[in-house]
Residue, then its C-alpha position, 0 to 999 in steps of 0.5 A: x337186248x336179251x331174249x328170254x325163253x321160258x319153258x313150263x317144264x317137262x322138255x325131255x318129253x317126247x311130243x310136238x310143242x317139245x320139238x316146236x322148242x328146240x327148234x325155236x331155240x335154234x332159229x335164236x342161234x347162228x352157226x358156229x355159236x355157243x350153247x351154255x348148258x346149265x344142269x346146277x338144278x339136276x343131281x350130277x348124274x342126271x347130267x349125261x342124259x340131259x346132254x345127250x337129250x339136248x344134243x340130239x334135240x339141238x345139234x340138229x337143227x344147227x351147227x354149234x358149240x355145246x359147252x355144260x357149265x361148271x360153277x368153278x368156271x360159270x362165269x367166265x363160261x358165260x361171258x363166251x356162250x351165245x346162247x344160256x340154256x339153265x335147266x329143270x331139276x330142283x328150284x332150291x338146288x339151284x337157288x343155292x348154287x345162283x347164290x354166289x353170282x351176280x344176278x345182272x350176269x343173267x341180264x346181258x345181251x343173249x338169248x336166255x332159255x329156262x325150263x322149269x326150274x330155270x323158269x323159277x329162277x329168272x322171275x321175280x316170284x315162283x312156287x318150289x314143288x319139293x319145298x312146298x312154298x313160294x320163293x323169291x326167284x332172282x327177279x331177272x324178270x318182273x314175273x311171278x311164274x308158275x311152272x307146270x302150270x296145268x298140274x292139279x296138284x299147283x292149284x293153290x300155287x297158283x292162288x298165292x302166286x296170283x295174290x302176289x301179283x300185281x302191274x309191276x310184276x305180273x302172273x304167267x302160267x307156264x304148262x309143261x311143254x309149252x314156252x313164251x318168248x319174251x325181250x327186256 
């Protein structure tokens, strides 16, 4: 069954509830494993400071294997990591990208882990900051998510995405920094 770790965004902050996360991730691991790092949300030059943030935060706490993934490479990369980390940045940037893959490949026996931007992906219905608009995640999770859920300036976000929402696909609010662990 796969494990899906959601983070509201804003991991690279320095703070308790950010330490509390890596180290949760961690416990999902073994040593000896392998971390995928997903950046396809994040500008190419970001990359480097985002590797080495979660290096440091994650390396640690456990002996593993790190692995950043390539689009050329995402799928096969995939079939051999243990543990999928996809990371904040651009929702649509990323959106784009997951467009040439398959959406079950995210429904496999792993631990999934998703901030921000990755949180938008996995569910159903989430709400794009730069766009402006609600977007239709990948629909991973019967979820419609708002990410950074405690910003002001997601008020009327959270409006439309609360209309959305219904049984079958229920509203999470997901403040920075804080996550919720989930098993489909």
């Amino acid at each position: 069954m796969p494990t899906y770790i959601l983070h509201g965004g804003a991991a690279l902050r320095r703070c308790e509830s950010n330490t509390q996360f890596y180290q949760h991730i961690a416990r999902k691991m073994q040593a000896g494993q392998t971390l995928l790092l997903v950046y396809f949300a994040a500008d190419r030059e970001d990359w480097a400071r985002k590797l080495a943030h979660d290096s440091r935060n994650l390396l640690a706490q456990l002996d593993m294997k790190i692995e950043v993934a390539e689009v050329e490479t995402f799928e096969s990369q995939l079939k051999s990591a243990d543990v999928v980390y996809i990371r904040d940045g651009y929702t649509d940037k990323l959106f784009k990208t997951f467009e040439a893959f398959d959406p079950k490949l995210l429904m496999q026996d792993k631990v999934y882990v998703a901030s921000s931007a990755g949180a938008n992906l996995l569910c159903k219905g989430c709400y794009s900051a730069p766009a402006q608009k609600v977007m239709q995640g990948l629909g991973v999770l019967p979820l419609n998510v708002l990410i950074h859920a405690n910003k002001d300036e997601y008020s009327k976000a959270k409006e439309k995405l609360v209309k959305l929402s219904n049984q079958d696909t229920p509203f999470l609010a997901l403040e920075e920094t804080k996550f919720i662990t989930l098993e489909f």
